[in-house]
N, CA, C and O of each residue as an XYZ file, in Angstrom:
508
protein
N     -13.053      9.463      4.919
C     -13.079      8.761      3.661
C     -14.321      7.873      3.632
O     -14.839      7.318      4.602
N     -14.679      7.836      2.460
C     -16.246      6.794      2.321
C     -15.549      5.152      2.503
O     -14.444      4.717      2.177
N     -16.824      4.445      3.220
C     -16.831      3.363      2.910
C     -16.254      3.067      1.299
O     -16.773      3.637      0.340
N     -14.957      1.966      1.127
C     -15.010      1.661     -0.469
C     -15.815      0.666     -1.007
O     -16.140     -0.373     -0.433
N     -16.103      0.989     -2.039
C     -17.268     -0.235     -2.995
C     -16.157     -1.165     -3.638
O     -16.474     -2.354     -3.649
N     -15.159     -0.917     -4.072
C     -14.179     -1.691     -4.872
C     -12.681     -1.798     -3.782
O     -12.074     -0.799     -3.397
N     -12.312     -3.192     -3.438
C     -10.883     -2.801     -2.752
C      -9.614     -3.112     -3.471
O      -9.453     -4.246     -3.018
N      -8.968     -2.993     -3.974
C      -7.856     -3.474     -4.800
C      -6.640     -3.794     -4.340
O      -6.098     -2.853     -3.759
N      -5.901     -4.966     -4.400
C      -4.670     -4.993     -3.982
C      -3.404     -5.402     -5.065
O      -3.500     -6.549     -5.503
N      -2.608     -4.864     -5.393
C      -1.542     -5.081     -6.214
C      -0.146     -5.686     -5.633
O       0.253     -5.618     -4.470
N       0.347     -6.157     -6.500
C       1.564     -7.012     -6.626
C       2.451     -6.289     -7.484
O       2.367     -6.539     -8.687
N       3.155     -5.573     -7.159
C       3.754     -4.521     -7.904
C       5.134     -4.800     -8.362
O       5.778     -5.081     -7.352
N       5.801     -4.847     -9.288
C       7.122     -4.924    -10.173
C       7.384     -4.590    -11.433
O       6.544     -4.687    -12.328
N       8.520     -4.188    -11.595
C       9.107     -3.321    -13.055
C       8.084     -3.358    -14.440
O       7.546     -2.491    -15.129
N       8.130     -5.031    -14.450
C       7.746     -5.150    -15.308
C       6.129     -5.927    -15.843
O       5.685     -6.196    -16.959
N       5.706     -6.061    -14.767
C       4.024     -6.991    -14.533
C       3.640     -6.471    -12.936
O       4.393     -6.331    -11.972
N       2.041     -6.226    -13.065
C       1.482     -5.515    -11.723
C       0.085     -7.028    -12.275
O      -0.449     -7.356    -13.334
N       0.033     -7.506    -10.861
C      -0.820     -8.784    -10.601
C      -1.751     -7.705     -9.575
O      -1.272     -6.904     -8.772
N      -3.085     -7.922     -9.833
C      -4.235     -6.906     -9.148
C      -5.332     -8.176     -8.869
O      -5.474     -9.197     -9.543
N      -6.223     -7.661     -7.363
C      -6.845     -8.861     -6.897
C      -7.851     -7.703     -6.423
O      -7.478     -6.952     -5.521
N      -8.838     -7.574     -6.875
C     -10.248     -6.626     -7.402
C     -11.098     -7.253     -6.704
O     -11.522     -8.280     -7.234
N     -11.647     -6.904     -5.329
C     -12.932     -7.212     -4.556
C     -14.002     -6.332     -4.503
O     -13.884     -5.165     -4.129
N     -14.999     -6.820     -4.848
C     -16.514     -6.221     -4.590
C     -16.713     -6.256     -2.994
O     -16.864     -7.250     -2.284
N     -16.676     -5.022     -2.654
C     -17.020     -5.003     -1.702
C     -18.301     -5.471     -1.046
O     -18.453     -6.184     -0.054
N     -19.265     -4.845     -1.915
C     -20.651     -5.597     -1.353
C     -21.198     -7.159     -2.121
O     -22.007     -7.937     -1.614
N     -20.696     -7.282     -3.082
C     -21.122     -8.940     -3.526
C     -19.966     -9.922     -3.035
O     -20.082    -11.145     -3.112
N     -18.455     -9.061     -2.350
C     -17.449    -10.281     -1.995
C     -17.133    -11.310     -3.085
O     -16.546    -12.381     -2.939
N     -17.625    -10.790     -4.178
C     -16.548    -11.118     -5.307
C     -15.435    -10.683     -5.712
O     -15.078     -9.515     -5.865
N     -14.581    -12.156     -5.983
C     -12.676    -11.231     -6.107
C     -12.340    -11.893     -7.350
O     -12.543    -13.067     -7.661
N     -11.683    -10.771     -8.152
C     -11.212    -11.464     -9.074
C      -9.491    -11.093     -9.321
O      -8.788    -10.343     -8.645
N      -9.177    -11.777    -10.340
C      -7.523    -11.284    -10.191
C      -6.889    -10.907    -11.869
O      -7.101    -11.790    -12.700
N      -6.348     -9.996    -12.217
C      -5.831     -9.546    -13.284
C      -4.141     -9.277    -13.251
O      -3.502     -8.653    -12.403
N      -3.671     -9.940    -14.424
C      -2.336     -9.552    -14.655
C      -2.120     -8.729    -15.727
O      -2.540     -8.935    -16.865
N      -1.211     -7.435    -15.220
C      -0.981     -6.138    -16.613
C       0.276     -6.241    -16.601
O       0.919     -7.042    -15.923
N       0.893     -5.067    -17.695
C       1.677     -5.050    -17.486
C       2.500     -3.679    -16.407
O       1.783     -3.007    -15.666
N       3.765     -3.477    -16.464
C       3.964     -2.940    -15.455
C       3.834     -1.158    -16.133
O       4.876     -0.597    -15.795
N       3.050     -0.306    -16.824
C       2.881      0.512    -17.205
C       2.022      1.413    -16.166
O       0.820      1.442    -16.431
N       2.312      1.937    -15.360
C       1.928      2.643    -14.121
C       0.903      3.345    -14.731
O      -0.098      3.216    -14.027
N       0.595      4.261    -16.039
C      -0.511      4.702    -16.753
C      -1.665      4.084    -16.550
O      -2.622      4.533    -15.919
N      -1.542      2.535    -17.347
C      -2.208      2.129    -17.356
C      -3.036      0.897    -16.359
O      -3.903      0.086    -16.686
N      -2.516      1.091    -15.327
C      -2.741      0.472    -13.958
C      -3.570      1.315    -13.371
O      -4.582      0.811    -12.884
N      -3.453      2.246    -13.296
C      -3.403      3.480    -13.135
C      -5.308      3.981    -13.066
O      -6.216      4.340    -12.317
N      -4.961      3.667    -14.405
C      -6.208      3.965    -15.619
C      -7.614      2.805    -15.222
O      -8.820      3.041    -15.159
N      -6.770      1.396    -14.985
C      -7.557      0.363    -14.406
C      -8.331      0.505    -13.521
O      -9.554      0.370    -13.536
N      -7.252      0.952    -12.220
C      -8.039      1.199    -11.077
C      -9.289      2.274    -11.322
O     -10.504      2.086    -11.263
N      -8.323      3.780    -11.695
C      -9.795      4.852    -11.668
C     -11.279      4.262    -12.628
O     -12.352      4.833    -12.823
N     -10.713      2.706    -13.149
C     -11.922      2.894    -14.223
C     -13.407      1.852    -13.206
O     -14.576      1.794    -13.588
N     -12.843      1.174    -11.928
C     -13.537      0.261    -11.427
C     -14.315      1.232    -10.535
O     -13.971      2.263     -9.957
N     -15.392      0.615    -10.605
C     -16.557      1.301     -9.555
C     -16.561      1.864     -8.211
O     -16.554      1.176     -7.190
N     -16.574      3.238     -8.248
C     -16.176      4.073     -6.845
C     -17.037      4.097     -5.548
O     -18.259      3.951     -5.515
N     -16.191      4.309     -4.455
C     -14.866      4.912     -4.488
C     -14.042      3.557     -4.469
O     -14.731      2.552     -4.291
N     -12.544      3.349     -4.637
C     -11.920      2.728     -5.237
C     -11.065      2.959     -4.172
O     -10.997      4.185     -4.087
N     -10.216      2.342     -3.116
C      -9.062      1.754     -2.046
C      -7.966      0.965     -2.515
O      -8.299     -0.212     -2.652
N      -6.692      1.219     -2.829
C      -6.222      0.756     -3.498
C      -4.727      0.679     -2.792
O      -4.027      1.691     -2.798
N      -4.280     -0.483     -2.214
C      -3.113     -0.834     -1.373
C      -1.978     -1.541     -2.204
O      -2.271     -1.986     -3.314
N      -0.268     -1.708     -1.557
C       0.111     -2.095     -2.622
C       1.427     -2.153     -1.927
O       1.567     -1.139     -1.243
N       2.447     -2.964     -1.847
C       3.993     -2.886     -1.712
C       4.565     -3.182     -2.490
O       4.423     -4.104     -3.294
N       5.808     -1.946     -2.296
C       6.677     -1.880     -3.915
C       8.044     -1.267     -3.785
O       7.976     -0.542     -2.793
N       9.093     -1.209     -4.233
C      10.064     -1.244     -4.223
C      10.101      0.768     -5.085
O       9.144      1.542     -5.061
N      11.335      1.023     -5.643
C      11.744      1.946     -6.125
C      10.774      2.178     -7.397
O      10.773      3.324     -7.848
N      10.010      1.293     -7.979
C       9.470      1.344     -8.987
C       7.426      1.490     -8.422
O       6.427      1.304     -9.117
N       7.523      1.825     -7.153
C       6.159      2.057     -7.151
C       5.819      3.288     -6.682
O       4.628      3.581     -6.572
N       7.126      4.453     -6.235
C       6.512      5.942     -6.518
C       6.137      6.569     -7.728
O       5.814      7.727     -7.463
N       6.041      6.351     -8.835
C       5.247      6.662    -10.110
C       3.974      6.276    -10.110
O       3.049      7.028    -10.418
N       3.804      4.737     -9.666
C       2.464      4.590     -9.674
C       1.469      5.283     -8.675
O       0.327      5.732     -8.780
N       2.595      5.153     -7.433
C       1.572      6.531     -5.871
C       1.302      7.796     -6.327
O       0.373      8.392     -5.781
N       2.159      8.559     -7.567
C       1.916      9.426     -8.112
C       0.613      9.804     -9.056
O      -0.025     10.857     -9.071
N       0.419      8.574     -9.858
C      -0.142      8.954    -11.534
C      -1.509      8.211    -10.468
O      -2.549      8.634    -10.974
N      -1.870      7.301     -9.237
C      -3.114      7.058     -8.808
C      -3.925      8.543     -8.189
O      -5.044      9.044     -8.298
N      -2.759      8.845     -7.562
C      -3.037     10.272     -6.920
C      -3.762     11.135     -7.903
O      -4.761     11.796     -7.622
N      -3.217     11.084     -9.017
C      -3.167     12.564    -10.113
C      -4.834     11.892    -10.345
O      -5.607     12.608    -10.981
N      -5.203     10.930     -9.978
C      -6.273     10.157    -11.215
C      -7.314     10.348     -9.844
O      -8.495     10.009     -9.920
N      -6.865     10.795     -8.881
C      -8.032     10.747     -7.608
C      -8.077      9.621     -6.845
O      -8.347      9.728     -5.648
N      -7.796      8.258     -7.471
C      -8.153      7.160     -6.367
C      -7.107      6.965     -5.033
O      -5.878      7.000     -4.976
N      -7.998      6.776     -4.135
C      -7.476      6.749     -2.577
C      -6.633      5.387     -2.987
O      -6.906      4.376     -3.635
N      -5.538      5.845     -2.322
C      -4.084      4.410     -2.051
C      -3.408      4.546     -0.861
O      -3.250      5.630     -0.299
N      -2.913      3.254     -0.362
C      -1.976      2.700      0.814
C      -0.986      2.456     -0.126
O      -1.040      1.792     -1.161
N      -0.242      2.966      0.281
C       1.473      2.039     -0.420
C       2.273      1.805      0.812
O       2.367      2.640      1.711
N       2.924      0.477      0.820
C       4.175      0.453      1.661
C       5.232      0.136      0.897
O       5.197     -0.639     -0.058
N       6.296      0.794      1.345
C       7.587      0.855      0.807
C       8.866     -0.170      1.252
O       8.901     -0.412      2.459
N       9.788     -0.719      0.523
C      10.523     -1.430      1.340
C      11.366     -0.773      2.091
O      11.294      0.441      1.900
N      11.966     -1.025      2.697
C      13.146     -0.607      3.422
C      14.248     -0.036      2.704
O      15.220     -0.790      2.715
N      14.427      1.016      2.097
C      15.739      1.274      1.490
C      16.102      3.142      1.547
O      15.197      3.975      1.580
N      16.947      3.344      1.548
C      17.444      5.055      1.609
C      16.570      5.516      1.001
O      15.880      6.357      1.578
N      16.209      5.103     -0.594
C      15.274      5.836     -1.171
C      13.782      6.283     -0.438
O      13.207      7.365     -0.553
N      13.348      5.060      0.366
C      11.797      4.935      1.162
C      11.934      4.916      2.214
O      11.323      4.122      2.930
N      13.104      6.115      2.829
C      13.080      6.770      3.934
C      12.153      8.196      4.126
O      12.049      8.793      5.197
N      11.680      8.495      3.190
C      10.645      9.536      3.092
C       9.591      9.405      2.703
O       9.300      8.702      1.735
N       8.549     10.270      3.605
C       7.058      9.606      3.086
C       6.284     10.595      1.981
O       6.181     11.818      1.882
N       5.974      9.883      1.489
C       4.735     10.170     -0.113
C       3.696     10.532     -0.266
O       2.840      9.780     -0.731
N       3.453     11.715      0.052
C       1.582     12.225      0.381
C       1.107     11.531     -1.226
O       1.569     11.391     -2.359
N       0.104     11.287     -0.580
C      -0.914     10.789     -2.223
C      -2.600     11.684     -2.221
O      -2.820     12.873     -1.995
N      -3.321     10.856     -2.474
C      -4.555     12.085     -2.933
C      -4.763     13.434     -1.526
O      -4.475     13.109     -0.375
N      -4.984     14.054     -1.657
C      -5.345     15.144     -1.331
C      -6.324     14.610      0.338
O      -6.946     13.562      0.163
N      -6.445     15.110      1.534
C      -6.737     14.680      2.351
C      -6.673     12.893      2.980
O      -7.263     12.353      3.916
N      -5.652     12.354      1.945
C      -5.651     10.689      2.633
C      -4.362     10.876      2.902
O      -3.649     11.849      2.656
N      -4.039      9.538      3.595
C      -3.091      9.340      4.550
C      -1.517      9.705      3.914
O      -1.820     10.504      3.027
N      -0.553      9.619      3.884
C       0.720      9.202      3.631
C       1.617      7.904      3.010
O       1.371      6.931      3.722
N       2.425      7.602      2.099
C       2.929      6.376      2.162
C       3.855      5.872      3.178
O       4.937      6.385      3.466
N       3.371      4.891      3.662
C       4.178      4.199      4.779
C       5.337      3.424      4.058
O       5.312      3.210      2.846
N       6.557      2.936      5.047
C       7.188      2.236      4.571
C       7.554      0.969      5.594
O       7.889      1.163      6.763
N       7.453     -0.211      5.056
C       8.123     -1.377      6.244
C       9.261     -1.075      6.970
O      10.165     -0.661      6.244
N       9.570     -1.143      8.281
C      10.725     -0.771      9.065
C      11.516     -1.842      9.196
O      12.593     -1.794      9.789
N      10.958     -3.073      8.557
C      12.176     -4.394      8.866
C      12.441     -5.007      7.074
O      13.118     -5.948      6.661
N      11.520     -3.929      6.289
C      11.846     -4.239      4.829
C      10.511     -5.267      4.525
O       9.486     -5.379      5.198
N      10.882     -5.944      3.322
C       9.367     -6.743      2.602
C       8.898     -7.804      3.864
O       9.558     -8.446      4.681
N       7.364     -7.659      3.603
C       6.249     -8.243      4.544
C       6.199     -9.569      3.694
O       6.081    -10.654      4.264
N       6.300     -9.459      2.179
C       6.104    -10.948      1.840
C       6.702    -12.011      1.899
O       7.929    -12.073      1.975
N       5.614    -13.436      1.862
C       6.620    -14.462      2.289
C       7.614    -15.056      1.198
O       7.458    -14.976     -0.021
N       8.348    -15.482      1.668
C       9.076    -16.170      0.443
C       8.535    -17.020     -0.163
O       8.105    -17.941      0.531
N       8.282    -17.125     -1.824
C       7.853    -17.959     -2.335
C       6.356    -18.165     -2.679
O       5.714    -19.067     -3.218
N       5.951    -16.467     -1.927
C       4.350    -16.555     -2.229
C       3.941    -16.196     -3.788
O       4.787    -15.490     -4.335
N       3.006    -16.484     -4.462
C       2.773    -16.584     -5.760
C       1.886    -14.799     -5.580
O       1.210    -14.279     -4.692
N       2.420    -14.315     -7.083
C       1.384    -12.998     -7.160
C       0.065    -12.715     -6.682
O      -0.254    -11.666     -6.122
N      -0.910    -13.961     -6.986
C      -1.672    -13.341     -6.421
C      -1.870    -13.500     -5.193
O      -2.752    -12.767     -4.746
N      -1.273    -14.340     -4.303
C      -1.166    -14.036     -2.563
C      -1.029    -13.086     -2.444
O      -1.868    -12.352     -1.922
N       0.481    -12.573     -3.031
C       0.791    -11.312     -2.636
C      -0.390     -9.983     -3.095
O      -0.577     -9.122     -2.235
N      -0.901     -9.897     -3.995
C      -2.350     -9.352     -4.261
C      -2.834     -9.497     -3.436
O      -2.948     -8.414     -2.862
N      -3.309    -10.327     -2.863
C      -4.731    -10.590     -1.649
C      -4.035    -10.263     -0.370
O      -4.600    -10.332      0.722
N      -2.694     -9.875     -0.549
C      -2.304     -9.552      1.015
C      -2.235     -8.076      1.081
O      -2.529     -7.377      2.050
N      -1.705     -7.604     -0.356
C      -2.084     -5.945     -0.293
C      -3.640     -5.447     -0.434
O      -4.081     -4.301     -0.522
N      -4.321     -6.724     -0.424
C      -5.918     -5.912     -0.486
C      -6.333     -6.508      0.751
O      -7.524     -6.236      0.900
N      -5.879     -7.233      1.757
C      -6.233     -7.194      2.987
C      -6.167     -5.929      3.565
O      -7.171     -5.496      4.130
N      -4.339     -4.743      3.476
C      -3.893     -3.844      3.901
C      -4.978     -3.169      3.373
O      -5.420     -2.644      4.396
N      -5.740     -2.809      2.437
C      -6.929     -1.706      1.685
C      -8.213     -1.858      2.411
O      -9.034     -0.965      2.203
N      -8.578     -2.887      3.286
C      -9.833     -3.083      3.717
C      -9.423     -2.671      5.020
O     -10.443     -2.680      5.709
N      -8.573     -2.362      5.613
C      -7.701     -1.898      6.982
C      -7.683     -0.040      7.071
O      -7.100      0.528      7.994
């Protein structure tokens, strides 16, 4: 996989996806709140300057989005929580890795604000 120019990390839920957008080479970050329309998240990412790394933990409501990033080409990490459903793993684009899932359930802390949780799934994207 290429070095990425753009790293992205999302904050993923039903209904609002919080995104924390780093330039890779100027190390500028910025942060955007959408709504939770997997299309158009979707659409966001493939539209930022390639190639595009795009990490993210999410519950039952973030295999659509591992899907419709896939369909759109951009490389993604997803981790999954812990549940029956995200006992199976999620191929995404075409030669990249698999979706992983947490084995002790959510990594986040309690009480962390969206965009922490953003900047902690775009730590996992620069990894």
């Amino acid at each position: 996989m290429a070095k990425a120019k753009t790293l992205v990390g999302l904050d993923v839920h039903a209904t609002k996806i919080v995104a924390a957008v780093l330039d890779a080479d100027t190390g500028e970050l910025k942060t955007f709140a959408m709504s939770g329309d997997t299309a158009a998240v979707a659409g966001f990412c493939a539209g930022l300057p390639r190639p595009v790394r795009v990490a993210y933990e999410a519950g039952p409501t973030g295999y659509g989005l591992a899907r419709e990033l896939a369909r759109r080409g951009v490389a993604a990490v997803a981790q999954f929580h812990n549940s029956a459903q995200a006992r199976r793993r999620l191929p995404l684009a075409p030669g990249n890795a698999t979706v992983s899932r947490a084995s002790n359930g959510s990594s986040q802390a309690a009480g962390s604000s969206p965009n922490e949780q953003s900047v902690a799934a775009l730590r996992t994207a620069r990894t």
